[in-house]
Every structure is written in structure tokens, then in C-alpha cells.
N, CA, C and O atoms as a GROMACS GRO file, in nm:
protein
  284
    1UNK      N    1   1.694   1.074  -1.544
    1UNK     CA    2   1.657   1.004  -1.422
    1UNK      C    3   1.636   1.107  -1.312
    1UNK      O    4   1.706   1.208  -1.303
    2UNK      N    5   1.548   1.082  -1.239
    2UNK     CA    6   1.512   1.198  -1.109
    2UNK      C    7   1.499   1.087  -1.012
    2UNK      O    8   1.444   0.977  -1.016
    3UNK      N    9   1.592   1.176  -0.890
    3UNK     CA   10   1.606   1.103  -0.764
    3UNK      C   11   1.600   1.221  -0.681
    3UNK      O   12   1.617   1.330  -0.734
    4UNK      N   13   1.571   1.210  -0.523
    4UNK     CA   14   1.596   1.245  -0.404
    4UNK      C   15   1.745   1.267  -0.376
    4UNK      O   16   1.812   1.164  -0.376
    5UNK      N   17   1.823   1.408  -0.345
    5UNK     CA   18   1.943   1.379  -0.300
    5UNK      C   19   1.982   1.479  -0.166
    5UNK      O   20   1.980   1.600  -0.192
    6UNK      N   21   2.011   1.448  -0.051
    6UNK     CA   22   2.024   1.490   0.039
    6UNK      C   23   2.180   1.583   0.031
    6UNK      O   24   2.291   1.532   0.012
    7UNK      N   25   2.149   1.742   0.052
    7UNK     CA   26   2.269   1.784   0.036
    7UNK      C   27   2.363   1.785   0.194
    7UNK      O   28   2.315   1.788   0.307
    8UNK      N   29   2.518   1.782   0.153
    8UNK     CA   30   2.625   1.776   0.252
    8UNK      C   31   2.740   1.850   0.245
    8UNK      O   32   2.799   1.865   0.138
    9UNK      N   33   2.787   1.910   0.373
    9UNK     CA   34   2.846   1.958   0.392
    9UNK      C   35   3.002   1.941   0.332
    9UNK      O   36   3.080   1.865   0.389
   10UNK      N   37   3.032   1.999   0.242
   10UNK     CA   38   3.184   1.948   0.186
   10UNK      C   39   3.248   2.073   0.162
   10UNK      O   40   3.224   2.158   0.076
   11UNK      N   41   3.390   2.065   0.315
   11UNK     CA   42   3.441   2.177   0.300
   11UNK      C   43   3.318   2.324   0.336
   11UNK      O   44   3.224   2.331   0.414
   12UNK      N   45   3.370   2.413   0.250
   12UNK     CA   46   3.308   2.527   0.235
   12UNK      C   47   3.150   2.540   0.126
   12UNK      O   48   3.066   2.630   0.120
   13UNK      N   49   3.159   2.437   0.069
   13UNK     CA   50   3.088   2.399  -0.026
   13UNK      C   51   2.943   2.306   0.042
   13UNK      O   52   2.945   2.247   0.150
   14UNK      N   53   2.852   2.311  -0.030
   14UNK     CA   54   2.743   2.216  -0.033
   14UNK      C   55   2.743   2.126  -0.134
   14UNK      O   56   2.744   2.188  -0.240
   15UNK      N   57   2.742   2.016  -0.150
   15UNK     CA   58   2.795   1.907  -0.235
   15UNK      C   59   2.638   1.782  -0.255
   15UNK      O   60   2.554   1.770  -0.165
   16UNK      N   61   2.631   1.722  -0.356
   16UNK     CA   62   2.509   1.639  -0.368
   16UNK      C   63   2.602   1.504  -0.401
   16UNK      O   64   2.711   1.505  -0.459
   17UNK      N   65   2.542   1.406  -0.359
   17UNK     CA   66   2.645   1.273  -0.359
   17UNK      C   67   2.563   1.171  -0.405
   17UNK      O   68   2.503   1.096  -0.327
   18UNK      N   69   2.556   1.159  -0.558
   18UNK     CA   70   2.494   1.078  -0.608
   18UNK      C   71   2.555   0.907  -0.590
   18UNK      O   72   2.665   0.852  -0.603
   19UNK      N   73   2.411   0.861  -0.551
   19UNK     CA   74   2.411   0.714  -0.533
   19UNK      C   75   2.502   0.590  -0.643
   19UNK      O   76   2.509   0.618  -0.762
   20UNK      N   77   2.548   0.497  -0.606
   20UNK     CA   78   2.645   0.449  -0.694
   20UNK      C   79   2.526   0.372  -0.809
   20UNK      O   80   2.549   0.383  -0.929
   21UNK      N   81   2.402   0.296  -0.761
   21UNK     CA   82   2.356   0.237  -0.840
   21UNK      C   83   2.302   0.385  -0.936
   21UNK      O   84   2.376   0.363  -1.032
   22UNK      N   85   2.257   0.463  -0.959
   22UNK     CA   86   2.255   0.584  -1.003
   22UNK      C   87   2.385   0.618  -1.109
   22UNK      O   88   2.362   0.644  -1.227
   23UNK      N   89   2.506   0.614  -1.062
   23UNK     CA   90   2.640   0.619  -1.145
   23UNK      C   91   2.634   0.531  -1.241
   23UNK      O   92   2.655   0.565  -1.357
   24UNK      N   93   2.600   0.380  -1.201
   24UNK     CA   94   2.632   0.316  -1.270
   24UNK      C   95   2.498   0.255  -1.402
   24UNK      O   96   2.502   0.192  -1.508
   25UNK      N   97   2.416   0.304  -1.339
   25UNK     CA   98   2.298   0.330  -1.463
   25UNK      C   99   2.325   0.414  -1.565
   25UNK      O  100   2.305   0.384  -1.683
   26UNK      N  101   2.380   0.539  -1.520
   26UNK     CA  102   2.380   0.678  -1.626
   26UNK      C  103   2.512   0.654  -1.715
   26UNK      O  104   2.533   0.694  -1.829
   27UNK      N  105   2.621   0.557  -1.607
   27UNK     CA  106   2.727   0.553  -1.697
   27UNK      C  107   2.804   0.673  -1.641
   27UNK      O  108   2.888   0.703  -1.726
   28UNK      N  109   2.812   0.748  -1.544
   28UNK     CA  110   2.850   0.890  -1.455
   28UNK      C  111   3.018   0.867  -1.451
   28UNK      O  112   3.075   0.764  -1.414
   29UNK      N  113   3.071   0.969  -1.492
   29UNK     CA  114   3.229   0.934  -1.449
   29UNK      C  115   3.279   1.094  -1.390
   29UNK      O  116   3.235   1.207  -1.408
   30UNK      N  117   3.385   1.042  -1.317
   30UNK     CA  118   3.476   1.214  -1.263
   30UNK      C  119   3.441   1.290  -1.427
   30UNK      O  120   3.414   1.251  -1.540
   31UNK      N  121   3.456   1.385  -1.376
   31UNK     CA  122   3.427   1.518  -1.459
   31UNK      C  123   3.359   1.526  -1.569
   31UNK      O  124   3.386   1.590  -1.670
   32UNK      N  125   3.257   1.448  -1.544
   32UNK     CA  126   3.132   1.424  -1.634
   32UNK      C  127   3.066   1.591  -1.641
   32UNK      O  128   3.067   1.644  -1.530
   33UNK      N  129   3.031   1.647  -1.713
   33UNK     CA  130   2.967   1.729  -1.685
   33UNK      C  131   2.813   1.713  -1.684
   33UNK      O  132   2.771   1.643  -1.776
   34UNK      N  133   2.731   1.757  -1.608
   34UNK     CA  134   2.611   1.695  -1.544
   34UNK      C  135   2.502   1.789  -1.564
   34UNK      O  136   2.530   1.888  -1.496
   35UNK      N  137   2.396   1.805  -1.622
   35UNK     CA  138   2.246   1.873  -1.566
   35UNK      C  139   2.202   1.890  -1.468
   35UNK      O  140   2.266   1.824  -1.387
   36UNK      N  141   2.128   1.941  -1.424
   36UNK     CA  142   2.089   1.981  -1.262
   36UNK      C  143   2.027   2.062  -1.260
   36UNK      O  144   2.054   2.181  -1.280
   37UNK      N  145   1.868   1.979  -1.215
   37UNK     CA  146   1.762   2.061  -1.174
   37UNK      C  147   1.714   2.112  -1.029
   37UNK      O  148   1.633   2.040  -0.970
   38UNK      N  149   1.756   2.225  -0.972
   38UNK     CA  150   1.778   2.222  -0.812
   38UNK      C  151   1.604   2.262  -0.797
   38UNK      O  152   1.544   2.340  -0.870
   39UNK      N  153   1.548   2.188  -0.687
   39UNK     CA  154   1.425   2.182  -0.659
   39UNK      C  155   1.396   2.159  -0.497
   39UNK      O  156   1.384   2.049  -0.443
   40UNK      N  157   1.393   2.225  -0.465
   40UNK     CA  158   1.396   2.234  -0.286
   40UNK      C  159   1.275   2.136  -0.279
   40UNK      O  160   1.187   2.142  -0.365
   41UNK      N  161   1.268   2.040  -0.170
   41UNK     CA  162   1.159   1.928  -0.064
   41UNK      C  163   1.097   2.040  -0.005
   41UNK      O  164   1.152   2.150   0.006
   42UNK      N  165   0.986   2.013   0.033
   42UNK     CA  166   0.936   2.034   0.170
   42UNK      C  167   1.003   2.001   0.269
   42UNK      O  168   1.053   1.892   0.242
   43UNK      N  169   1.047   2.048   0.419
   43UNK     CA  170   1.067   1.979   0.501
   43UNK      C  171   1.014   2.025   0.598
   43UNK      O  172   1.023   2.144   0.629
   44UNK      N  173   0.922   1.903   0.692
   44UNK     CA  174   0.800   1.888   0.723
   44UNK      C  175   0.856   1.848   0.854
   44UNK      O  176   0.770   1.828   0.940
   45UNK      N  177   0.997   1.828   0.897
   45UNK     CA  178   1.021   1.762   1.001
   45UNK      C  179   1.010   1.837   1.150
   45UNK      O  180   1.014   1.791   1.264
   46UNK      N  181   0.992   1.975   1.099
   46UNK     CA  182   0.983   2.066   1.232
   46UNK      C  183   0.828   2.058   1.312
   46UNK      O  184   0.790   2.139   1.396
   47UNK      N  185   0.743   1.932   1.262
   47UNK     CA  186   0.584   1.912   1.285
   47UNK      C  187   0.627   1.825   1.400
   47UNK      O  188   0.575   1.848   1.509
   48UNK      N  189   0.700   1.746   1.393
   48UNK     CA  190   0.715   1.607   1.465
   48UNK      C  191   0.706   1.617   1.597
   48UNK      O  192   0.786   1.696   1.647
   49UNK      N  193   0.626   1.556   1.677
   49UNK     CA  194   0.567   1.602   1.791
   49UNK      C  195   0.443   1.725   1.796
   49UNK      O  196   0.343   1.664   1.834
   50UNK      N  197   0.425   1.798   1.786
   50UNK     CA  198   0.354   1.925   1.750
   50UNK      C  199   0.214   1.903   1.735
   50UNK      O  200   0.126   1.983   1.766
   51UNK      N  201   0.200   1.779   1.680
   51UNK     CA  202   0.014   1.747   1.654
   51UNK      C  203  -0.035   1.625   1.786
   51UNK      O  204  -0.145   1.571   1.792
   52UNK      N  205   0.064   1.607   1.868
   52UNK     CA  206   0.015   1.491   1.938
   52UNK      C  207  -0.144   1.527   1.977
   52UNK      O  208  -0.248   1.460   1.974
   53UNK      N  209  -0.118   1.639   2.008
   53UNK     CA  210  -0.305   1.685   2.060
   53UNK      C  211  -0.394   1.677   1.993
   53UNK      O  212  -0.500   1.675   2.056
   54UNK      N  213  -0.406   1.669   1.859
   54UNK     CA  214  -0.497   1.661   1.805
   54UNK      C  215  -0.573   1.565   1.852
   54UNK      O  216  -0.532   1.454   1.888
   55UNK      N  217  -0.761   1.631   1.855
   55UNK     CA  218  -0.816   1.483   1.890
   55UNK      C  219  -0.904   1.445   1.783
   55UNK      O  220  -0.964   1.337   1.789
   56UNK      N  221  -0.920   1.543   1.662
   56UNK     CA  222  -1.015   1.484   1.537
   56UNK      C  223  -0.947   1.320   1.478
   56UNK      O  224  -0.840   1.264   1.504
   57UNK      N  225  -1.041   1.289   1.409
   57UNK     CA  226  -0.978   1.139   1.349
   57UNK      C  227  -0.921   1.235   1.207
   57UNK      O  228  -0.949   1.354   1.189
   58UNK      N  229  -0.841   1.154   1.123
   58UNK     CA  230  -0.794   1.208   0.990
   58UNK      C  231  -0.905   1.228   0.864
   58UNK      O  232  -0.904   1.294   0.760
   59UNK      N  233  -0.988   1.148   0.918
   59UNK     CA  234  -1.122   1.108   0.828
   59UNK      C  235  -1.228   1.254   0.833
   59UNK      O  236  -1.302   1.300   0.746
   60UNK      N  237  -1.197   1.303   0.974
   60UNK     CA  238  -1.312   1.446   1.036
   60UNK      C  239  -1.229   1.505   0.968
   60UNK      O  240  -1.279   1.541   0.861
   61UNK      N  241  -1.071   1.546   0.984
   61UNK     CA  242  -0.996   1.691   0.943
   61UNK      C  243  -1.047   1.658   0.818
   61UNK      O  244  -1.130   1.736   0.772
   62UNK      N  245  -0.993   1.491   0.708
   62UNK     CA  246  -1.051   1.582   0.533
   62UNK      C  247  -1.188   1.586   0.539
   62UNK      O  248  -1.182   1.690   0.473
   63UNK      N  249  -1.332   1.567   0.559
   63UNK     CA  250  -1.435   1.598   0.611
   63UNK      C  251  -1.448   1.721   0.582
   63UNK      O  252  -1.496   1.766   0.478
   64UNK      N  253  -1.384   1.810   0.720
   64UNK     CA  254  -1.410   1.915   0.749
   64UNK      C  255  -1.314   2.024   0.616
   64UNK      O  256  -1.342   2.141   0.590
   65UNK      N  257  -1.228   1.960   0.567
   65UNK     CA  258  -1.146   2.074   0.467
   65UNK      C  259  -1.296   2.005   0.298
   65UNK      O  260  -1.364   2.072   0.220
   66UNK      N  261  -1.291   1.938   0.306
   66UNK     CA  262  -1.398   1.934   0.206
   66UNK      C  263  -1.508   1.976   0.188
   66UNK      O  264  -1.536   1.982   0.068
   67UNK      N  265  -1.611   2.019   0.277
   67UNK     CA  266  -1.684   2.089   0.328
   67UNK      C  267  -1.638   2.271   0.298
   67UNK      O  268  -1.702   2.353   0.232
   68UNK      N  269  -1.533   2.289   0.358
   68UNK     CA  270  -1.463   2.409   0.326
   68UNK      C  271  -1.466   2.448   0.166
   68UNK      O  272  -1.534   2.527   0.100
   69UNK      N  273  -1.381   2.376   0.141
   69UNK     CA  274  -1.350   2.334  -0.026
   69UNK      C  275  -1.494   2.358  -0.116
   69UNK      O  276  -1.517   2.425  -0.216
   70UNK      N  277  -1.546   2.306  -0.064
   70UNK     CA  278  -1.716   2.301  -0.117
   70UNK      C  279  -1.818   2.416  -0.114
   70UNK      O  280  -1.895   2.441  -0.208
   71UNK      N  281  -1.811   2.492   0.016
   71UNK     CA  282  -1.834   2.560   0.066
   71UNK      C  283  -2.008   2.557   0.092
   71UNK      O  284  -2.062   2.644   0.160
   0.00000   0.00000   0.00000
């Protein structure tokens, strides 16, 4: 099963806190020993605000990257 898991601060440690409906699908118990594929997100949140200026429509920017693309 592959999910999204937001890591947290535990202690000295970084800790992943799997969801209960998740537990209770896999059947997950204390000291289960577990697989783990660590795969970093993007995080995109440092944009927020940052493009208000834009004045192209979304339709011109892919337009204009297709054109590029194309050359």
C-alpha cells in the first residue's frame, strides 16, 4: 500500500505516524517490523503568494512552453 505521510517531530527523532484506517487494513501491530520506501514530495509551498503578478492566462504560459518544447 502507498500513502502520503507527513513526518513529526518525536523527541529527538523524526517519526512517520501511520493512519489507523491504514493499520487496520495491513493488519499493523507494535513491533511489526515494516518496509519503507523514503521518497521526499515536492514542496511547493514556498510559491504561495509569489505568482500573484502574473498576468498571462494558464492557457498562454502552456502555449508558450509548447511552442518552446516544439521549437
Amino acid at each position: 500500500m502507498e500513502t502520503k505521510l507527513k513526518a513529526k517531530q518525536i523527541g529527538g527523532s523524526i517519526g512517520l505516524i501511520i493512519p489507523r484506517e491504514i493499520v487496520e487494513i495491513e493488519r499493523i501491530s507494535a513491533n511489526d517490523i515494516l518496509k519503507v520506501k523514503i521518497e521526499k514530495t515536492g514542496d511547493l509551498s514556498f510559491l504561495w503568494g509569489k505568482l500573484k503578478d502574473v498576468k498571462k492566462s494558464t492557457d498562454k504560459i502552456m502555449e508558450e512552453i509548447d511552442e518552446w518544447e516544439n521549437g
